[in-house]
C-alpha positions in Angstrom: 19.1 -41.2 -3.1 17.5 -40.3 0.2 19.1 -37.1 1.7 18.2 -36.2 4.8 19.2 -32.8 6.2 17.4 -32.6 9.7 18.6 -30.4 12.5 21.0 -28.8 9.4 20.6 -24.6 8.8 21.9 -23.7 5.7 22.3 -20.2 3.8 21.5 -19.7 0.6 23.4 -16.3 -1.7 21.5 -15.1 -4.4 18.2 -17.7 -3.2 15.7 -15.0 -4.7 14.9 -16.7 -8.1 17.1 -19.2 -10.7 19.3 -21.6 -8.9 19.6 -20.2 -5.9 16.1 -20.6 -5.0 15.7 -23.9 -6.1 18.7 -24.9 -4.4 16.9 -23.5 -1.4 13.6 -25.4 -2.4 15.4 -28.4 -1.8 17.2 -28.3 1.0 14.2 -27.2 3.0 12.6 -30.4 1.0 15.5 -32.4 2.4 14.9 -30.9 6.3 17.4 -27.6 6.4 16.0 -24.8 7.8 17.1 -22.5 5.4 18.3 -18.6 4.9 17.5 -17.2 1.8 19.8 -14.0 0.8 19.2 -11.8 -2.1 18.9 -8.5 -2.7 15.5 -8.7 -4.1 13.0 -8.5 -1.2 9.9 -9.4 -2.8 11.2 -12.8 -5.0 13.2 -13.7 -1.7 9.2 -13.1 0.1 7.7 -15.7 -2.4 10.8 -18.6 -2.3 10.5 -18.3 1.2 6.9 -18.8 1.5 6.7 -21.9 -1.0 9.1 -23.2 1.2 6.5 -22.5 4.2 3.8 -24.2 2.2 6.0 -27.1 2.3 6.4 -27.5 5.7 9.5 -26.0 6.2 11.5 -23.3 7.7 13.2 -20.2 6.1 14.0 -16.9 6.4 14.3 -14.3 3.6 17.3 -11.8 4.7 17.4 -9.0 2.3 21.1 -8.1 1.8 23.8 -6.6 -0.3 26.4 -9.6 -0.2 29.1 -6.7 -1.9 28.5 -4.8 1.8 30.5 -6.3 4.3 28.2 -4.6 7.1 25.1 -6.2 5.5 26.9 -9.3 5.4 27.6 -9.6 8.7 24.1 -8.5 9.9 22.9 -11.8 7.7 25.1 -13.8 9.4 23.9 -12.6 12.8 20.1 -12.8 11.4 20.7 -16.3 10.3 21.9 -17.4 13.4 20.3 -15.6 16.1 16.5 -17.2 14.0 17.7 -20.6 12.5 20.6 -21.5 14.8 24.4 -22.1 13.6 24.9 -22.3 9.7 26.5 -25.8 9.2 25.7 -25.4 5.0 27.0 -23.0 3.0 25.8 -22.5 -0.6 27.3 -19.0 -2.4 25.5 -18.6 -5.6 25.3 -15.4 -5.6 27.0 -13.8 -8.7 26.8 -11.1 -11.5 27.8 -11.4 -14.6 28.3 -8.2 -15.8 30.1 -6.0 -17.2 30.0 -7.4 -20.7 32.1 -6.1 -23.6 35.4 -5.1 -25.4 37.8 -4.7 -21.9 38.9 -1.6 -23.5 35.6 -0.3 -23.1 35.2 -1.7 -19.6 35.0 0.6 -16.6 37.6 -0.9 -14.4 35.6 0.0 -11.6 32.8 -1.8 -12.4 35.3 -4.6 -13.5 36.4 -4.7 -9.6 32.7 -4.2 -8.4 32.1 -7.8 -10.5 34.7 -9.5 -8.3 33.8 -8.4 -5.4 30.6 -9.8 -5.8 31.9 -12.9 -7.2 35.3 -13.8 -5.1 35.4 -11.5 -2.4 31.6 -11.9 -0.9 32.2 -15.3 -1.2 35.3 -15.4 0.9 33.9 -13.1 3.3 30.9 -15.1 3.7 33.1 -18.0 4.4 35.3 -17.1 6.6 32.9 -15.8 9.0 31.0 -18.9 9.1 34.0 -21.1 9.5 34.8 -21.4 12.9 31.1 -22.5 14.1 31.5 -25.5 11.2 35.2 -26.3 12.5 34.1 -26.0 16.0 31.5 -28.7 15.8 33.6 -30.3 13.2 30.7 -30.8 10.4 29.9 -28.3 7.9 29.3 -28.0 4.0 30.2 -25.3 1.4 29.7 -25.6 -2.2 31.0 -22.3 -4.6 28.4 -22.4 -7.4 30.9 -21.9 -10.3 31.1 -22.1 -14.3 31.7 -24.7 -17.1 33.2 -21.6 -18.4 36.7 -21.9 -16.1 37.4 -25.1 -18.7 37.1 -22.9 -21.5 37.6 -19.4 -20.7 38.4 -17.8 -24.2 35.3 -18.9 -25.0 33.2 -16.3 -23.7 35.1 -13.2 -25.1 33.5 -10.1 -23.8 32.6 -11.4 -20.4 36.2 -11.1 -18.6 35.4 -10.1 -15.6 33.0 -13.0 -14.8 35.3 -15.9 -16.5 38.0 -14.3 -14.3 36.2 -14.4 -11.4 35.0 -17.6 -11.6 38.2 -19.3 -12.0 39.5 -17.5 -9.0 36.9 -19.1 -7.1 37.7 -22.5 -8.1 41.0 -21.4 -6.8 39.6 -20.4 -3.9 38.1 -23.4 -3.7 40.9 -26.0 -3.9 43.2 -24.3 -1.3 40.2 -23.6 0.9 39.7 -27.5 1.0 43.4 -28.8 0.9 43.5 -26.4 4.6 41.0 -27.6 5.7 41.2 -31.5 5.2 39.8 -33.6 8.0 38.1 -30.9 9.8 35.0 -32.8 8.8 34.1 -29.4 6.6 34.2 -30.2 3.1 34.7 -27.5 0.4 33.5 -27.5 -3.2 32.8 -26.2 -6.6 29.8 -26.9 -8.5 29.4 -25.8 -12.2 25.9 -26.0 -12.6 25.5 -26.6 -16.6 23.4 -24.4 -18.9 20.8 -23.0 -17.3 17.1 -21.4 -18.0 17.9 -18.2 -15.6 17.0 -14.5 -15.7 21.1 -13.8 -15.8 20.6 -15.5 -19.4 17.7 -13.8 -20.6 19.5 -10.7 -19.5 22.4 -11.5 -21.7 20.3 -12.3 -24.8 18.4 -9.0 -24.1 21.3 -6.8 -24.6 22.6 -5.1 -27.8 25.1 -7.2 -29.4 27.0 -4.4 -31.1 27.7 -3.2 -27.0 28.2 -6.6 -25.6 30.0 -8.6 -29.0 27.9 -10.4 -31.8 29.7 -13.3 -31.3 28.6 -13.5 -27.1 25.4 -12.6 -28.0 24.9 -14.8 -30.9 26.2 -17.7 -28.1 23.4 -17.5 -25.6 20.9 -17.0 -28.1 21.3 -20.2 -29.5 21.3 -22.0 -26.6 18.2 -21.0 -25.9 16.9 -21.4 -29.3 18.2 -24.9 -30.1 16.4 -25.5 -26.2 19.6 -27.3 -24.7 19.1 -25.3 -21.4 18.4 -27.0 -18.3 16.0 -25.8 -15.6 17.4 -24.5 -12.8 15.2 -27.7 -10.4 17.4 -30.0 -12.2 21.1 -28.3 -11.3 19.8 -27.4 -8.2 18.8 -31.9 -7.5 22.2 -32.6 -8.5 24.4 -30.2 -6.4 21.8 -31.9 -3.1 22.6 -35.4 -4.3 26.3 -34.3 -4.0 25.8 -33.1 -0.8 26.0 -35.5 1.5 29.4 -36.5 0.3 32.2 -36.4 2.4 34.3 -35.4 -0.2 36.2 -32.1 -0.2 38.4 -30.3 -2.8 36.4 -31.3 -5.5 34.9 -29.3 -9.0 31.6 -31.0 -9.4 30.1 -30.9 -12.7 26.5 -31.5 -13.4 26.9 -33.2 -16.6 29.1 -36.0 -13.9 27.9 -39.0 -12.6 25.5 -38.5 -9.8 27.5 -40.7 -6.8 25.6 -44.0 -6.1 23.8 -44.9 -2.7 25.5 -46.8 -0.2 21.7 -48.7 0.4 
């Protein structure tokens, strides 16, 4: 499938390496000009100048998305440079903290979904009413295969938490906003080769839970991860689609050209 996103600016949460950067790599490949956010200034530096190499436009915004003042100052950034945001990708997310939830901080438990629900939210809404006003726009909540299988990944609570409460989100976002020409989405990206998972199979198991631990490891071992190019050229072929309220899956059908 051809996708052509020309005269599109899209902004890209947590763009600095992983997923987020190769979703950025292809929009720009598909016309966006795209903002990359992150908090990591000098991998946000390099995505944006591979996407310079190829012709394209982008912007690297170094930001906080858990600050509501430095989100807002992106916001402004991205528009004031790259015009209205009319695509919305929030892939930002932490996973931490991992381990028994009697031995969680339940501040750091918050600070988790804050990152993971609330940003995301906040994000949204302020970008809302320039996508309603032209009536076009396109947000997709990168999620987790997790939310069909929560007690799965005992010791991570506040992530499996979090990420169902952004499919949530998700659905009623959509359902409100049905023929507004803005479409709202989930997309669980599968199993994928990213620093967040190397950072999992780097920490002790007797903090985090053998059983967690043992979980990535194999994954990795057996080699059934996917590269984070390959999640990133499904959630674009979805793109396009005009339609809303959906939890797209990787592992899914790709939908077929109209040509």
């Amino acid at each position: 499938m051809t996708i052509s996103l020309n005269g599109h600016t899209a902004l890209v949460t947590g763009a600095g390496r992983g997923i987020g950067r190769a979703t950025a790599l292809e929009l720009a490949k598909a016309g966006a000009r795209v903002a990359l956010v992150a908090r990591s200034r000098d991998e946000l530096t390099a995505g944006a100048d591979l996407i310079r190499e190829l012709g394209g436009t982008a912007l690297p915004i170094t930001a906080d998305v858990a600050d509501p003042d430095q989100l807002a100052e992106s916001v402004a950034r991205a528009r004031d440079e790259l015009g209205s945001v009319d695509i919305l990708i929030n892939n930002a997310a932490v996973v931490w903290p991992l381990g028994p939830s009697t031995e969680i901080d339940p501040a750091r438990w918050a600070a988790a979904i804050a990152i993971n629900v609330v940003a995301v939210a906040s994000l949204t809404f302020a970008l809302l009413p320039t996508m309603l006003g032209q009536r076009w726009g396109r947000i997709v909540n990168v999620s987790s295969g997790i939310v069909s299988r929560p007690a799965s990944m005992i010791g991570g609570n506040a992530y499996v938490t979090g990420k169902a409460a952004l499919e949530a989100h998700t659905l009623n976002l959509a359902a409100e906003l049905a023929g507004s020409g803005v479409t709202v989405n989930a997309f669980r990206p599968g199993s994928v080769d990213t620093a967040m998972q190397a950072w999992i199979r780097g920490q002790d198991p007797d903090r985090i839970g053998a059983a967690l631990h043992r979980r990535f490891s194999r994954s990795h071992a057996e080699g059934t991860l996917i590269t984070p190019e390959q999640s990133a050229g499904s959630l674009l072929e979805r793109l396009p689609s005009e339609a809303t309220g959906q939890i797209w899956d990787v592992a899914d059908p790709l939908p077929r050209s109209d040509a």
